[in-house]
C-alpha positions as CSV (number, residue, x, y, z in Angstrom):
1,X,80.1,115.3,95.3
2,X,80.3,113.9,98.7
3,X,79.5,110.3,99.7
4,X,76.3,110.9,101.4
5,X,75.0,112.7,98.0
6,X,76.6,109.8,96.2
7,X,74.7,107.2,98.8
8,X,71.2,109.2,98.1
9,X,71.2,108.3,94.5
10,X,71.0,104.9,92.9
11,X,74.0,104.5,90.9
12,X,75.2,101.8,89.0
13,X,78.5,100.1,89.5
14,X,80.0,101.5,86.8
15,X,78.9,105.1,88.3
16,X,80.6,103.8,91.6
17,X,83.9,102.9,90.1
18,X,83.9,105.9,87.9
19,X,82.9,108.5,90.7
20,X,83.8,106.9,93.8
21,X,86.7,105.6,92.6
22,X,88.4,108.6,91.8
23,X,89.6,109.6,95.4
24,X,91.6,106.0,95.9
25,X,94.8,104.6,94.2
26,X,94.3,101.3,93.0
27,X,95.5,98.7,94.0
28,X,95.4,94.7,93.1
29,X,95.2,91.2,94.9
30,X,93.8,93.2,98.1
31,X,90.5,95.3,98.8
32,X,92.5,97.7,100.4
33,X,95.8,98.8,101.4
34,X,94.8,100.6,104.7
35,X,94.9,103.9,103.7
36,X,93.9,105.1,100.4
37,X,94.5,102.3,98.0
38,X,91.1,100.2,97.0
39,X,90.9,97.7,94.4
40,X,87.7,97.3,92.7
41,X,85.4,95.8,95.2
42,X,87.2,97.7,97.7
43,X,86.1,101.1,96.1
44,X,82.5,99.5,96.3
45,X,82.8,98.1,100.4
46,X,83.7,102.0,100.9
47,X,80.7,102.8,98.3
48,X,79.0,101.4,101.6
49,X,80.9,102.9,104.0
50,X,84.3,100.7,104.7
51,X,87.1,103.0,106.1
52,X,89.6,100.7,104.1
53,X,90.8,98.7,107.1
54,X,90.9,95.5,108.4
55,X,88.2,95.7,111.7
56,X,85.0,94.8,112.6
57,X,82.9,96.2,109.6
58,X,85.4,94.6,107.0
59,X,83.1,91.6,106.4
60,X,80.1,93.5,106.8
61,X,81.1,96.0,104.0
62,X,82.3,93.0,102.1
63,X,78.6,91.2,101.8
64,X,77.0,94.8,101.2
65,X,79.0,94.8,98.0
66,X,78.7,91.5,97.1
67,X,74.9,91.4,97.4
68,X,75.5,95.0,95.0
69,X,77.4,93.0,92.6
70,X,75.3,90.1,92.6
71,X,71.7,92.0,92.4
72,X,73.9,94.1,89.0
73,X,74.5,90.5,87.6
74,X,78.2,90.9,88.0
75,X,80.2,88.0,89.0
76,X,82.8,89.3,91.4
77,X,85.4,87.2,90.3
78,X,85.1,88.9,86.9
79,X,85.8,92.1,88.6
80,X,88.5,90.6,90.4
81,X,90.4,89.0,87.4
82,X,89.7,92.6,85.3
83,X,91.6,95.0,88.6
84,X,94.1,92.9,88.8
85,X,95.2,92.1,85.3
86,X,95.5,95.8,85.1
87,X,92.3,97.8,84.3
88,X,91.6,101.0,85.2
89,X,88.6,102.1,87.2
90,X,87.2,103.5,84.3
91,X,88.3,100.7,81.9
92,X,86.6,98.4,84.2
93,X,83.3,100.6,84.4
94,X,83.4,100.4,80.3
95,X,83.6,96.9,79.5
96,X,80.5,96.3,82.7
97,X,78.8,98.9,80.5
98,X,79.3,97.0,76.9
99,X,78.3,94.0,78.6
100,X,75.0,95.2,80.1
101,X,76.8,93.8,83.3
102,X,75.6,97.2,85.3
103,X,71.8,97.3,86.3
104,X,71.1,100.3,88.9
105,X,70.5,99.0,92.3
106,X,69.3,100.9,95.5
107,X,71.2,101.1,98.9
């Protein structure tokens, strides 16, 4: 599935982590690594179209997902603390799921 079919859909950020997350290495204490390694929220700045490095549309990538995260009732530093204590993508996507911590949200 390519990212503009991904972008047309509303997906939760469980979907995002699960789908979009799949191209990236993961990484921890950093969004991105400048090339393919993304933690968590960094998977979801590129969600919105963050090239994974640090110029002009860093911080503008940043708020996009943070106003995701915040609209899906996540609390980003709950995200943070899960990536880098060592959860997977999809480990992360499944305990936002058992926790109801995922509403959809539209781009």
């Amino acid at each position: 599935m390519s990212q503009q079919q991904l972008i047309k859909q509303k997906l939760t950020v469980s979907q995002i982590l699960r789908t979009y997350g799949k191209q990236f290495t993961q990484i921890i204490e950093r969004y991105s690594d400048g090339r393919n390694g993304r933690c968590a929220i960094g998977v979801i700045m590129s969600y919105h179209g963050w090239n994974g490095k640090d110029d002009s549309q860093a911080s503008g990538k940043l708020l996009s997902a943070l106003i995701a995260l915040r609209y899906a009732g996540i609390d980003k530093n709950l995200l943070i603390d899960l990536n880098d204590s060592g959860f997977t993508f999809d480990e992360i996507a499944d305990y936002l799921e058992r926790n109801n911590e995922n509403r959809i949200w539209a781009n």
